[in-house]
N, CA, C and O atoms as a CHARMM CRD file, in Angstrom:
* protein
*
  356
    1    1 UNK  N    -14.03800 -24.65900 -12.07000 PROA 1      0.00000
    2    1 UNK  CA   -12.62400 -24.54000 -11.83900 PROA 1      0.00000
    3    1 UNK  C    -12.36000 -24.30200 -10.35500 PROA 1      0.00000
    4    1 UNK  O    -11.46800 -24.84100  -9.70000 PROA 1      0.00000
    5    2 UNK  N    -13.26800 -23.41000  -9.91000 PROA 2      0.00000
    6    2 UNK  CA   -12.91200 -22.96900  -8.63100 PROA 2      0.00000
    7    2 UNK  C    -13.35800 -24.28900  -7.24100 PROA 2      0.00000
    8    2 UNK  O    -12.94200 -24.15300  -6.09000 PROA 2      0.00000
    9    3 UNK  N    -14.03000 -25.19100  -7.57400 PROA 3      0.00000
   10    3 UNK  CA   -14.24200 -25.99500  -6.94700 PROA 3      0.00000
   11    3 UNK  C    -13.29000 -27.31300  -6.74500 PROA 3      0.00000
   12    3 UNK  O    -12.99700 -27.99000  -5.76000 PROA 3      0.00000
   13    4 UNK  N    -12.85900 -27.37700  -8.46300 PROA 4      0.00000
   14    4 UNK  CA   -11.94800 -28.09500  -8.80300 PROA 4      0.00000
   15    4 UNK  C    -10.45100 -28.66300  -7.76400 PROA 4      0.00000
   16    4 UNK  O     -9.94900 -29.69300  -7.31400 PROA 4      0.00000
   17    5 UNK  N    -10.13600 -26.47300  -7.82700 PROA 5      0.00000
   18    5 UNK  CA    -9.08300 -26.30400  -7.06200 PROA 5      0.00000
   19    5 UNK  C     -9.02000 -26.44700  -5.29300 PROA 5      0.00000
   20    5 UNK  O     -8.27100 -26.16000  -4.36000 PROA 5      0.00000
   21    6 UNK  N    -10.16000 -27.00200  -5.51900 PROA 6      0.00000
   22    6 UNK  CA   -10.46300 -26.90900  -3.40700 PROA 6      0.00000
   23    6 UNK  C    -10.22000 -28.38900  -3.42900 PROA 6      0.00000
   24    6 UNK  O     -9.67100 -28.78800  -2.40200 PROA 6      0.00000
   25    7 UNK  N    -10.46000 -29.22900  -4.24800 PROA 7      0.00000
   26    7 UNK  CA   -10.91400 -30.60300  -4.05800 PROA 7      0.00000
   27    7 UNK  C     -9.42200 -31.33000  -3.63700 PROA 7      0.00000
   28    7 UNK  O     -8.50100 -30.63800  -4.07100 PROA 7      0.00000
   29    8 UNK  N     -8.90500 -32.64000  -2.84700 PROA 8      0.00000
   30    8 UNK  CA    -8.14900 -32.95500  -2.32100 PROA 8      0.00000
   31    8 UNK  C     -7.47900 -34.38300  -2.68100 PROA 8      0.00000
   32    8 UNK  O     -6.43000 -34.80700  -2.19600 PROA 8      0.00000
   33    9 UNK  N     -8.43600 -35.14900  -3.78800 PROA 9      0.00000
   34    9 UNK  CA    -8.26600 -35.76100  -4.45400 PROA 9      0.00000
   35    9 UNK  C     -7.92600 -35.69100  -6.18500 PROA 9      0.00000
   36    9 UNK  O     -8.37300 -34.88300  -6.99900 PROA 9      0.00000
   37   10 UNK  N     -7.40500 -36.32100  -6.30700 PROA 10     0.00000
   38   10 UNK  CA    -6.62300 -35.69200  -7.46900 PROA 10     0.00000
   39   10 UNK  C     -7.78600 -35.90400  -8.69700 PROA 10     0.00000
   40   10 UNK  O     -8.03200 -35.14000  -9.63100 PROA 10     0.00000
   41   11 UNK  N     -8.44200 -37.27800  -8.34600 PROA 11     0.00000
   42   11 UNK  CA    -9.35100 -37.37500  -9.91600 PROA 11     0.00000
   43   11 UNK  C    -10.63100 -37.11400 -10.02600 PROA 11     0.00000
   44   11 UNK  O    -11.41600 -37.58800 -10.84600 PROA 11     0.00000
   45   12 UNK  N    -10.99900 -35.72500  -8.50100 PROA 12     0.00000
   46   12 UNK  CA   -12.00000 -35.47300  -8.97200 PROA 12     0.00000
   47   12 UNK  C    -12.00800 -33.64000  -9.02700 PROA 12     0.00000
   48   12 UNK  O    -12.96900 -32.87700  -9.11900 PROA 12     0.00000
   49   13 UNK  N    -10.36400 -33.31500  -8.91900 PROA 13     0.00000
   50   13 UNK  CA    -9.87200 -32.43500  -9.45400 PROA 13     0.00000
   51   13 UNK  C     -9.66800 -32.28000 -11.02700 PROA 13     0.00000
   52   13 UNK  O     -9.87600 -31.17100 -11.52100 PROA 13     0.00000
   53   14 UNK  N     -9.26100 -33.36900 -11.85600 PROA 14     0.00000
   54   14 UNK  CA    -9.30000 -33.51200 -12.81100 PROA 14     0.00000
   55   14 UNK  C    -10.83300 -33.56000 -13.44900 PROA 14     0.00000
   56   14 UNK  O    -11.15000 -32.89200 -14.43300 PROA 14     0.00000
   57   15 UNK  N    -11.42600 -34.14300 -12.98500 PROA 15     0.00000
   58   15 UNK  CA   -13.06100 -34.05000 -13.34600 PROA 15     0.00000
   59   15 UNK  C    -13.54400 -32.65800 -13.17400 PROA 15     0.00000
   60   15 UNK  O    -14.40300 -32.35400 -14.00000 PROA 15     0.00000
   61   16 UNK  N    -13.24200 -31.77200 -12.36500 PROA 16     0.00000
   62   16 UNK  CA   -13.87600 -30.33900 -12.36700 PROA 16     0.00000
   63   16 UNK  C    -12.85300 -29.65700 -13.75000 PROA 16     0.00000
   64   16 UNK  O    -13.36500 -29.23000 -14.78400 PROA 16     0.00000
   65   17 UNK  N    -11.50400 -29.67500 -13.51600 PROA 17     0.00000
   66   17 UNK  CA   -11.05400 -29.19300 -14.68900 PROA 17     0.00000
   67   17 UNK  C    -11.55300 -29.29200 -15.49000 PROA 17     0.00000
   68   17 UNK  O    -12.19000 -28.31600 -15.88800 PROA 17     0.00000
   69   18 UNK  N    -11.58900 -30.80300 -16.39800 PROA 18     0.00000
   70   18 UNK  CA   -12.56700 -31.26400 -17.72200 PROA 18     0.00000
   71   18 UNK  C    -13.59200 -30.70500 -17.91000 PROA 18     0.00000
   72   18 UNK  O    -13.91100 -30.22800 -18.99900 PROA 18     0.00000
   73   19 UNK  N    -14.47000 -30.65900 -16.60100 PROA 19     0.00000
   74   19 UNK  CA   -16.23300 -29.76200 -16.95900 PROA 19     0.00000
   75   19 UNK  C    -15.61700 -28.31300 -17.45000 PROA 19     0.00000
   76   19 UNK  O    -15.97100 -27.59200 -18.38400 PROA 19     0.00000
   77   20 UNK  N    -14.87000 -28.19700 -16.75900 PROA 20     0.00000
   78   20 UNK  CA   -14.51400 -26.64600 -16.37100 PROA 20     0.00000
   79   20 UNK  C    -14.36300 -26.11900 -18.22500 PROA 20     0.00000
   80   20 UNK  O    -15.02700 -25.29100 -18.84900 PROA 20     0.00000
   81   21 UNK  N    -13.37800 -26.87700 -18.61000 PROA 21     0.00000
   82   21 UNK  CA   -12.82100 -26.47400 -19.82000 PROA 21     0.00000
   83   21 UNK  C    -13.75000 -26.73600 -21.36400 PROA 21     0.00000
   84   21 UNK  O    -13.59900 -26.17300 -22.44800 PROA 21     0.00000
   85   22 UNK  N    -14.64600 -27.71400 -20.99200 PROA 22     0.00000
   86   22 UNK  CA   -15.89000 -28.64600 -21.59800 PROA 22     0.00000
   87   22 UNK  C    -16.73100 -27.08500 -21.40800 PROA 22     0.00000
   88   22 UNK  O    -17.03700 -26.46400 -22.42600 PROA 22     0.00000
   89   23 UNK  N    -16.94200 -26.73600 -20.53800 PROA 23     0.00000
   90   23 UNK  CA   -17.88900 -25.76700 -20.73100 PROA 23     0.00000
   91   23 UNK  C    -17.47100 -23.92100 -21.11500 PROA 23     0.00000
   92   23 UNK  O    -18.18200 -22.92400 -21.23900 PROA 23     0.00000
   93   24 UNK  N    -16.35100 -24.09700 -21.18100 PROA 24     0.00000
   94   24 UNK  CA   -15.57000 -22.58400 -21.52600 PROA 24     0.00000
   95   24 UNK  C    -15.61100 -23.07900 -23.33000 PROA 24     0.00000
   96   24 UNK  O    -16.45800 -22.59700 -24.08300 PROA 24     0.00000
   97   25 UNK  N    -14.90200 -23.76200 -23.65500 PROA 25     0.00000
   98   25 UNK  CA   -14.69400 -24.46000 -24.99400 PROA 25     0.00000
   99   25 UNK  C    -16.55200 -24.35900 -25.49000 PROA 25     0.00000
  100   25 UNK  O    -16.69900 -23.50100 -26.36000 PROA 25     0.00000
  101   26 UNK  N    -17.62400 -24.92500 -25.16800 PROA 26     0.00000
  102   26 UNK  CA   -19.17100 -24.72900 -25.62500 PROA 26     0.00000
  103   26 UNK  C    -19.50400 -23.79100 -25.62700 PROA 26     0.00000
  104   26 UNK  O    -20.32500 -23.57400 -26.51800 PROA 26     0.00000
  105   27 UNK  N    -19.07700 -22.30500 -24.49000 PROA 27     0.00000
  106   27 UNK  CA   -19.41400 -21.13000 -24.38100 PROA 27     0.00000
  107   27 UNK  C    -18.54700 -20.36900 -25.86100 PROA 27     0.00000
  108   27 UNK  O    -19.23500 -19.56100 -26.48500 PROA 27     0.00000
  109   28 UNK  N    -17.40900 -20.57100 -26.27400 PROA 28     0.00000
  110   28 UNK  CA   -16.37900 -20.13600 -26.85400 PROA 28     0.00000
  111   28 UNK  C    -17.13500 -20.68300 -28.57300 PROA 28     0.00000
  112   28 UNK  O    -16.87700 -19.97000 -29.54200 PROA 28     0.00000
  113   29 UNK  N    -17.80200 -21.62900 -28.71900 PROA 29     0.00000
  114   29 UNK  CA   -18.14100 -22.29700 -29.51600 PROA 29     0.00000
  115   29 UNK  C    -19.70000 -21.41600 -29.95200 PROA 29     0.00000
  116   29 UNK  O    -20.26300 -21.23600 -31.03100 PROA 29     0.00000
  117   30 UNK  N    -19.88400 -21.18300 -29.14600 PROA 30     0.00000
  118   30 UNK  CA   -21.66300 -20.23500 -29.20700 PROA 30     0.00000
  119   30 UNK  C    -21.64000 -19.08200 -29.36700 PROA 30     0.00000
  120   30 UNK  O    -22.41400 -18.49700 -30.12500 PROA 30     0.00000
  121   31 UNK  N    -20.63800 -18.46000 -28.60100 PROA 31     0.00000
  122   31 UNK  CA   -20.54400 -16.55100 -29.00900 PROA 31     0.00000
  123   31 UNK  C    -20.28600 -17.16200 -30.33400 PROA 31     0.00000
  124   31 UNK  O    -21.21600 -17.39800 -31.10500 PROA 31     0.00000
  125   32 UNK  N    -19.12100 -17.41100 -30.60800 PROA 32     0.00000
  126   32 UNK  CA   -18.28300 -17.31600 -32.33000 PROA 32     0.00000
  127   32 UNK  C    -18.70300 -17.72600 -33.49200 PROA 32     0.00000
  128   32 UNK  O    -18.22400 -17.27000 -34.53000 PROA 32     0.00000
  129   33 UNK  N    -19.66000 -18.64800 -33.48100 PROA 33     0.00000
  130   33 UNK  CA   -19.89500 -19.37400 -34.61300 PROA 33     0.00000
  131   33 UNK  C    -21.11700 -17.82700 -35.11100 PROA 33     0.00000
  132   33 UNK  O    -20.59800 -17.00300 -35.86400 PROA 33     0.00000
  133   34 UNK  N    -22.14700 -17.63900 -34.80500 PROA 34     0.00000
  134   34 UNK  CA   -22.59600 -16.58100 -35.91800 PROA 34     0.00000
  135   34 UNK  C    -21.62300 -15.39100 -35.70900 PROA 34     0.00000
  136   34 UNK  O    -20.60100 -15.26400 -35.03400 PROA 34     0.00000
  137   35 UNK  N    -22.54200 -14.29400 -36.80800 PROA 35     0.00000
  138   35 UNK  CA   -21.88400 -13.58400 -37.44700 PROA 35     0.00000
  139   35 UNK  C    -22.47700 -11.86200 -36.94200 PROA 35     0.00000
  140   35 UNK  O    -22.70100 -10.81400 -37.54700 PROA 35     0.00000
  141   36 UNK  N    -22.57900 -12.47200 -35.04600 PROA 36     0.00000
  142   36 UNK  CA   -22.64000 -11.02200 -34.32400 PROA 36     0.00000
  143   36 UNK  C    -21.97300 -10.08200 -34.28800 PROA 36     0.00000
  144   36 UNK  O    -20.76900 -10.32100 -34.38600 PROA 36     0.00000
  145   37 UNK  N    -22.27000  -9.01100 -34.17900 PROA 37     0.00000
  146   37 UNK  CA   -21.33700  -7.18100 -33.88700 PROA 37     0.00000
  147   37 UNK  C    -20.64900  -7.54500 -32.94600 PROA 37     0.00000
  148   37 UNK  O    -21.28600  -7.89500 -31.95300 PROA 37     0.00000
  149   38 UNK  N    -19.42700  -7.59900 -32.88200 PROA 38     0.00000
  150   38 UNK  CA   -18.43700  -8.05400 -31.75600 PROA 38     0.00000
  151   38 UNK  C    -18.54200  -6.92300 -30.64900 PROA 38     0.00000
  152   38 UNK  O    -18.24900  -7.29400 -29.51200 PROA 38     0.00000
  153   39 UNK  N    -18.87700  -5.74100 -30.79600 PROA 39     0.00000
  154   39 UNK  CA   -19.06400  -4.92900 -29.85400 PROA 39     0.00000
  155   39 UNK  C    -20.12200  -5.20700 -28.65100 PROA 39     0.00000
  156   39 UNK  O    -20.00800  -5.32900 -27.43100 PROA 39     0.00000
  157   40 UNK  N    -21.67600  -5.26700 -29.96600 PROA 40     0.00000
  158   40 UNK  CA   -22.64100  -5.55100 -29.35700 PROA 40     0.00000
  159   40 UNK  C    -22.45100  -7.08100 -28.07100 PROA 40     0.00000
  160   40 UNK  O    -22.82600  -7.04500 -26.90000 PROA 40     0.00000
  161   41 UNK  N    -21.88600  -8.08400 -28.65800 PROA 41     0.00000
  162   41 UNK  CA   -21.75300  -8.95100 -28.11900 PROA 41     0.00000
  163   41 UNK  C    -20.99700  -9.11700 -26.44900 PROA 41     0.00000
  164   41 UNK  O    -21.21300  -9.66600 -25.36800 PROA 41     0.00000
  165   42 UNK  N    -20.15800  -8.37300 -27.01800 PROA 42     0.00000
  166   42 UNK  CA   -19.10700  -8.14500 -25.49300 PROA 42     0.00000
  167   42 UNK  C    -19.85600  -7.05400 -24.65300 PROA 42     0.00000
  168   42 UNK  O    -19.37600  -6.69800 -23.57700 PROA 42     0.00000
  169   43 UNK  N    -20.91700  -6.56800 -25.08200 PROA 43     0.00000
  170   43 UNK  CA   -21.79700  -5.90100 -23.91200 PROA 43     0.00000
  171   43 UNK  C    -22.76900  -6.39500 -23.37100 PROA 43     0.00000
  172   43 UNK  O    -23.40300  -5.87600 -22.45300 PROA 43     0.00000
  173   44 UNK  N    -23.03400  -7.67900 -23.99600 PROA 44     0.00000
  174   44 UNK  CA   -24.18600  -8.62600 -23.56200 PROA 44     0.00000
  175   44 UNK  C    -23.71100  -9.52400 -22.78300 PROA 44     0.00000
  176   44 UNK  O    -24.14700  -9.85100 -21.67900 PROA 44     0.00000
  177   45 UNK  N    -22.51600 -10.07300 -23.52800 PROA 45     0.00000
  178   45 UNK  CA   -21.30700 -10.91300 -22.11500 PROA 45     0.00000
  179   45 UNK  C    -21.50500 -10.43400 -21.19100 PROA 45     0.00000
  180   45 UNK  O    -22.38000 -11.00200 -20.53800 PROA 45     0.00000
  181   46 UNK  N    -21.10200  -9.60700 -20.76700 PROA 46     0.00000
  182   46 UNK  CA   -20.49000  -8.64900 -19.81600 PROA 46     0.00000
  183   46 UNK  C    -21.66800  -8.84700 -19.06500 PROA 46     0.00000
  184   46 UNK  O    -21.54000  -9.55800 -18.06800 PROA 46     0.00000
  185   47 UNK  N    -23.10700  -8.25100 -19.37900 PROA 47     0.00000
  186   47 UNK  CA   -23.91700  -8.55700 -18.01500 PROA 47     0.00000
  187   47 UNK  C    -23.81400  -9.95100 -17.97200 PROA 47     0.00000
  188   47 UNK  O    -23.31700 -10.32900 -16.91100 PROA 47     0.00000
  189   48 UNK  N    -24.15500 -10.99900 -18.87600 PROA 48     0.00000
  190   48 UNK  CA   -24.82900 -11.93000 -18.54400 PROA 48     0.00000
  191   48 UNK  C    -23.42700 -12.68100 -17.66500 PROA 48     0.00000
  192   48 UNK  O    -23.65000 -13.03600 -16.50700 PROA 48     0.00000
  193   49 UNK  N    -22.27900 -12.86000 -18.13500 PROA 49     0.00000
  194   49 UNK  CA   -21.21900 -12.86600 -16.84900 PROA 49     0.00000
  195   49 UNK  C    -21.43600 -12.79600 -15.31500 PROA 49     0.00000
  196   49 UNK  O    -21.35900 -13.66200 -14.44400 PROA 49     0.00000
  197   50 UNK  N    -21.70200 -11.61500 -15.28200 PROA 50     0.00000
  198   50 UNK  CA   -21.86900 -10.92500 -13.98700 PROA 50     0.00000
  199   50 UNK  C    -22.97900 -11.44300 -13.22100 PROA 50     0.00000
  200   50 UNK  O    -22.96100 -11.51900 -11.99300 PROA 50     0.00000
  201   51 UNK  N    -24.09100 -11.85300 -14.06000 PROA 51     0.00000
  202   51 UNK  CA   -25.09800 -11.88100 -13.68700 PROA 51     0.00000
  203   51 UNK  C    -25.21600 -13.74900 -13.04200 PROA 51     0.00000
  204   51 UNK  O    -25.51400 -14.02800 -11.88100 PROA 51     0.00000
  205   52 UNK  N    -24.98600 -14.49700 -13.83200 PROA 52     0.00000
  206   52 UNK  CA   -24.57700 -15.81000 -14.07000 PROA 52     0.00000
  207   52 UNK  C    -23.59500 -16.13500 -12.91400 PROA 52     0.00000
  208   52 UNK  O    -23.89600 -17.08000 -12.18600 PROA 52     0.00000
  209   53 UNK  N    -22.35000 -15.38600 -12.64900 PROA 53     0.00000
  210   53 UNK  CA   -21.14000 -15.14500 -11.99300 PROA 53     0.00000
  211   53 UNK  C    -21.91300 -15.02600 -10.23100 PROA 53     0.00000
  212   53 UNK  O    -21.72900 -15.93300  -9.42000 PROA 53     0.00000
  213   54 UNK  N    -22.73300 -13.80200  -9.89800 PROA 54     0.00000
  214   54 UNK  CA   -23.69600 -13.96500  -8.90100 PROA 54     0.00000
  215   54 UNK  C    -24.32000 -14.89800  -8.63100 PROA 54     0.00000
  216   54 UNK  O    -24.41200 -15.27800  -7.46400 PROA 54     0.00000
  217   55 UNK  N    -24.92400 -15.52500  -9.65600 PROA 55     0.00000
  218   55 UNK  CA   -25.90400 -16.70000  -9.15000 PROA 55     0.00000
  219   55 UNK  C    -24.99900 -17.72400  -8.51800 PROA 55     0.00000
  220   55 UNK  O    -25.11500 -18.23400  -7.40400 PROA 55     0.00000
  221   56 UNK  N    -24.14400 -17.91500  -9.36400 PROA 56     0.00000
  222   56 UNK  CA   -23.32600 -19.25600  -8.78000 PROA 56     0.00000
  223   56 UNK  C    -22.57800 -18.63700  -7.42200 PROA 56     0.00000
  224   56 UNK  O    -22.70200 -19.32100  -6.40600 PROA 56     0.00000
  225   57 UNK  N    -22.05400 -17.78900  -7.35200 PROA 57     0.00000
  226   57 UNK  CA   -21.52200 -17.59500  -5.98600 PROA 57     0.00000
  227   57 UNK  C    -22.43600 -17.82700  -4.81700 PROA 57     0.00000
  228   57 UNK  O    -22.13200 -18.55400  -3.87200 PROA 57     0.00000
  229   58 UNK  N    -24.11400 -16.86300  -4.97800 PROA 58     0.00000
  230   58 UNK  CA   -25.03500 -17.12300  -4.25100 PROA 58     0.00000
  231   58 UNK  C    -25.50700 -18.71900  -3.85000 PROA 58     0.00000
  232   58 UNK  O    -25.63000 -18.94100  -2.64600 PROA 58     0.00000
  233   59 UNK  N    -25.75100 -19.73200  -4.71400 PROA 59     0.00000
  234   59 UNK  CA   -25.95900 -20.56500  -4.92700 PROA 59     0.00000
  235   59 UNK  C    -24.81800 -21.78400  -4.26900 PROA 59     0.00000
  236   59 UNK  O    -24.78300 -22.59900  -3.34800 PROA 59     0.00000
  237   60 UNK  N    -24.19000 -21.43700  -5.08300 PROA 60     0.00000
  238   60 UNK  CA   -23.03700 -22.42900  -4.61700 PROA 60     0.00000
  239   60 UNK  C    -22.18000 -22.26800  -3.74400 PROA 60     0.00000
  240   60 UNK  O    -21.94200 -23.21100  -2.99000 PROA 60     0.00000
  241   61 UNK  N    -21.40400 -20.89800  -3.58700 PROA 61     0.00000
  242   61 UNK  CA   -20.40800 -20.42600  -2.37900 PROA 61     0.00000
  243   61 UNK  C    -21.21800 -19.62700  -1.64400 PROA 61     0.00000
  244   61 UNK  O    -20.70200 -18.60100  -1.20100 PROA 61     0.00000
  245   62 UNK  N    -22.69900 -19.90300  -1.33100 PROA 62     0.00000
  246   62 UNK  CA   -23.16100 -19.37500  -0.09200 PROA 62     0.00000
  247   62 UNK  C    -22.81600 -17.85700  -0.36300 PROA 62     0.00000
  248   62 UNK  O    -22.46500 -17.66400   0.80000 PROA 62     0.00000
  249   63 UNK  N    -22.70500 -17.11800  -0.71900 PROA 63     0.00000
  250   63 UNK  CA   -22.17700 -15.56000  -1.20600 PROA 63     0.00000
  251   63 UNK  C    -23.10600 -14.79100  -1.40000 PROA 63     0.00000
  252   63 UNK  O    -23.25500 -14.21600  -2.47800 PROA 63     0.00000
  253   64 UNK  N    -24.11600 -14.60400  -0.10800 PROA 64     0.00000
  254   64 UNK  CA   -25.22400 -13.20500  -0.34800 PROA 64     0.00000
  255   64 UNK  C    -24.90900 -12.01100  -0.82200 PROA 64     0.00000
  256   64 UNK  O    -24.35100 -11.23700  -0.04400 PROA 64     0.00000
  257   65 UNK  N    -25.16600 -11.60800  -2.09300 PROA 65     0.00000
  258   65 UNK  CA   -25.28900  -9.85500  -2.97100 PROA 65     0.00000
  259   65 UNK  C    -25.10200  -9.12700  -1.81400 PROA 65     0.00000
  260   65 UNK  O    -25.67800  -9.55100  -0.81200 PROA 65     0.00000
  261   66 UNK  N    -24.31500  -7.95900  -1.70000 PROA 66     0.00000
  262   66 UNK  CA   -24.23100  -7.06300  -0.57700 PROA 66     0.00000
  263   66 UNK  C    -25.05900  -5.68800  -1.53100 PROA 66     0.00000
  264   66 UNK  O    -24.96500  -5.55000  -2.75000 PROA 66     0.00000
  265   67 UNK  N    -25.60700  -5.06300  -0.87900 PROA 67     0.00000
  266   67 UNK  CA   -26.29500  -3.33600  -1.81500 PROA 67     0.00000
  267   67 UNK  C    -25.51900  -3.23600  -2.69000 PROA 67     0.00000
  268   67 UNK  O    -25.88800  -3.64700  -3.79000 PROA 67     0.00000
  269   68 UNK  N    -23.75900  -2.49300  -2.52200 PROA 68     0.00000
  270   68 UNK  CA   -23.32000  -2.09800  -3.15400 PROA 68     0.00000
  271   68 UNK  C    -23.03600  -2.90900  -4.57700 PROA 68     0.00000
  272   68 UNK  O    -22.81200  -2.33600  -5.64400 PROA 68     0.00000
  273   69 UNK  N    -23.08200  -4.19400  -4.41300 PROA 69     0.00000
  274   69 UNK  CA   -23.00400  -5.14100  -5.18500 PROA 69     0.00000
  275   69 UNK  C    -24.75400  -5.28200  -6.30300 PROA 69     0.00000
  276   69 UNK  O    -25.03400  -5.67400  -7.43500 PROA 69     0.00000
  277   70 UNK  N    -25.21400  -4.92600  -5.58300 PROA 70     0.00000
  278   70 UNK  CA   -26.45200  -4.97900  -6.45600 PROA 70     0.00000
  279   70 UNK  C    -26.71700  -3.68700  -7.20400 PROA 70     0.00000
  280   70 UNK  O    -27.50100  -3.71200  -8.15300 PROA 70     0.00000
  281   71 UNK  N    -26.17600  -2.66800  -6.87900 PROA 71     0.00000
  282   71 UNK  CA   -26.53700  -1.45800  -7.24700 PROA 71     0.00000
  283   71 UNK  C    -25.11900  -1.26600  -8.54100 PROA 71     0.00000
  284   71 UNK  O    -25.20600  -0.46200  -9.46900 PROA 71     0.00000
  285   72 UNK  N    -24.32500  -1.86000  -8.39700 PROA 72     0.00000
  286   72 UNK  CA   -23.48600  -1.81900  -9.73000 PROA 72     0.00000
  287   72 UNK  C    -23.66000  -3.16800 -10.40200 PROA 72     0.00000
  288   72 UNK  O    -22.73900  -3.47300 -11.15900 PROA 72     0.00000
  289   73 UNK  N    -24.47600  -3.88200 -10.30200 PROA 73     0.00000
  290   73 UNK  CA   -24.89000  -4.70000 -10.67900 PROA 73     0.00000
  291   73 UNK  C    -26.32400  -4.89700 -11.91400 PROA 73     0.00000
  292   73 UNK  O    -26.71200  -5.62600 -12.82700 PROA 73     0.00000
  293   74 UNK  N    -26.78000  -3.37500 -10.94900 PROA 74     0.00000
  294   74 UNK  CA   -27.86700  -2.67700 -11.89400 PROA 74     0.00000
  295   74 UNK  C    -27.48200  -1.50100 -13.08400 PROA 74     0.00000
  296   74 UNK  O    -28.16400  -1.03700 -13.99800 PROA 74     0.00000
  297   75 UNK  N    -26.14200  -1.25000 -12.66900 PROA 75     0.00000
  298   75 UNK  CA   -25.54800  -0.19300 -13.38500 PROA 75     0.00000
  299   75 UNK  C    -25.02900  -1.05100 -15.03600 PROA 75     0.00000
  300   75 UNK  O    -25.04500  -0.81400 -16.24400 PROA 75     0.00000
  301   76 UNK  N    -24.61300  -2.11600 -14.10200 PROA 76     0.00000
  302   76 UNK  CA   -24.03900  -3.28200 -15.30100 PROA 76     0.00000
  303   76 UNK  C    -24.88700  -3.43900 -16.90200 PROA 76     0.00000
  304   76 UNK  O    -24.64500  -3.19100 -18.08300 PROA 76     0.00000
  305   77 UNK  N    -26.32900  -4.17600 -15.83400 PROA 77     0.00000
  306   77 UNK  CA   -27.43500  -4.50800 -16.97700 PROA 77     0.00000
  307   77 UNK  C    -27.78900  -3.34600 -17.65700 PROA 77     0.00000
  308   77 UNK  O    -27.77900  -3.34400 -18.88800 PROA 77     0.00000
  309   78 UNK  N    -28.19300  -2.06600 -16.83300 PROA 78     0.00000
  310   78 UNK  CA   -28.42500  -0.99800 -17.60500 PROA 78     0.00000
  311   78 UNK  C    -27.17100  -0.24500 -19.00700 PROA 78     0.00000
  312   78 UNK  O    -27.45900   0.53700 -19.91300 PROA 78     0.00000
  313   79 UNK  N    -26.08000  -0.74800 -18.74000 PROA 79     0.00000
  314   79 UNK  CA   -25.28200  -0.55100 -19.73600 PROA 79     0.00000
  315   79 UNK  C    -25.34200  -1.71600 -21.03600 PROA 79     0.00000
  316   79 UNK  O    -25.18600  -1.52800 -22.24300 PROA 79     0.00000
  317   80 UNK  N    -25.59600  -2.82800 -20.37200 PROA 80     0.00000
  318   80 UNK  CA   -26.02400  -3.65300 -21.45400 PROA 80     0.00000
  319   80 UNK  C    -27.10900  -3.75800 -22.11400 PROA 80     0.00000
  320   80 UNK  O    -26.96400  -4.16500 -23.26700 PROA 80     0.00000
  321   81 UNK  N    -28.32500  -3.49100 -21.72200 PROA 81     0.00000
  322   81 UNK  CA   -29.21000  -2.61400 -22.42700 PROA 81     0.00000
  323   81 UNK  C    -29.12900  -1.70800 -23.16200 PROA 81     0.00000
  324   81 UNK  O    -29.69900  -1.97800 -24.21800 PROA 81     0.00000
  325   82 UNK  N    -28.44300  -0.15300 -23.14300 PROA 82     0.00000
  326   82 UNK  CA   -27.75100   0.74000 -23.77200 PROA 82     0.00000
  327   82 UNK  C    -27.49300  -0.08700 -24.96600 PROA 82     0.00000
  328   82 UNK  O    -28.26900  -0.42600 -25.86000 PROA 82     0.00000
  329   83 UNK  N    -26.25900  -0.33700 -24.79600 PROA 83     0.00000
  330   83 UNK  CA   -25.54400  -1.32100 -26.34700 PROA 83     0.00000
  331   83 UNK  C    -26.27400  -2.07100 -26.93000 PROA 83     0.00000
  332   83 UNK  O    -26.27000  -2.16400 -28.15700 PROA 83     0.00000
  333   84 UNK  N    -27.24200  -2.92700 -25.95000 PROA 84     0.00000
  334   84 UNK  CA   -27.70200  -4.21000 -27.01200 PROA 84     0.00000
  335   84 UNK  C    -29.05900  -2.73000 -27.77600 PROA 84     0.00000
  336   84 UNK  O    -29.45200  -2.98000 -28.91500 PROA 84     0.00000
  337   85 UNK  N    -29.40600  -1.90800 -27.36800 PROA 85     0.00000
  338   85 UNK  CA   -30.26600  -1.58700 -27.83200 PROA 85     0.00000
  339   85 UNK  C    -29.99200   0.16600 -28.82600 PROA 85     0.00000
  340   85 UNK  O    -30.69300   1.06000 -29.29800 PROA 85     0.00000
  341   86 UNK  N    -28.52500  -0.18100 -28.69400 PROA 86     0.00000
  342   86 UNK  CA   -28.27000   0.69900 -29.91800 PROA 86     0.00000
  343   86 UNK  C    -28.06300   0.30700 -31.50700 PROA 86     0.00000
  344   86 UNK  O    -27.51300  -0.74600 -31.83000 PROA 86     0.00000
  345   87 UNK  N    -28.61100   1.36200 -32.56800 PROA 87     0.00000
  346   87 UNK  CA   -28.57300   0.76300 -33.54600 PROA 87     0.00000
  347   87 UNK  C    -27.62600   0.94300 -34.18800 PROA 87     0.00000
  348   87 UNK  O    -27.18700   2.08600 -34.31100 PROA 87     0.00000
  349   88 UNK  N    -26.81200  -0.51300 -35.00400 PROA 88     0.00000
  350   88 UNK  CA   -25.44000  -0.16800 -35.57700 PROA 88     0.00000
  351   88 UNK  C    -25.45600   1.40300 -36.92200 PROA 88     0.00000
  352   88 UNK  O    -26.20500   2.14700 -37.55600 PROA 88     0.00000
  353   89 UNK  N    -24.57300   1.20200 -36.75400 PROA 89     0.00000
  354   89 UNK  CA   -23.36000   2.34800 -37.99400 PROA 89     0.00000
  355   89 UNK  C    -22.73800   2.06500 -38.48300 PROA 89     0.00000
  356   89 UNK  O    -22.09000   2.85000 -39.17600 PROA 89     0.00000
């Protein structure tokens, strides 16, 4: 999306949209279809987001991790650990 919106031509703005929405719609399609702890789940999002979310900035928008960014970054996974590794009730 975010590339989408930089682009200056219109139909290959439309082409990032399409991926864009092509791949939110497959993501949307994979959490939902089984029959996960919605809790558990949105704590596993949550890092892998973040985590995923970094790479591509690094990767693609040139966007080197600053400390502070890595160190709540570690706070992140360690909370998602917590949850994924608590047992339901």
């Amino acid at each position: 999306m975010r590339v989408g919106l930089h682009k200056n031509l219109i139909w290959q703005r439309l082409l990032f949209f399409v991926l864009a929405g092509a791949v939110l719609f497959a993501y949307g399609a994979t959490v939902n279809a089984p029959p996960w702890n919605f809790g558990k789940l949105m704590g596993i999002y949550v890092v892998f987001f973040f985590l995923i979310a970094q790479l591509i900035s690094w990767l693609v928008f040139k966007q080197t991790p600053t400390i502070p960014l890595c160190i709540g970054g570690a706070l992140i996974v360690v909370g998602g650990i917590v949850v994924s590794a608590a047992k339901a009730q």
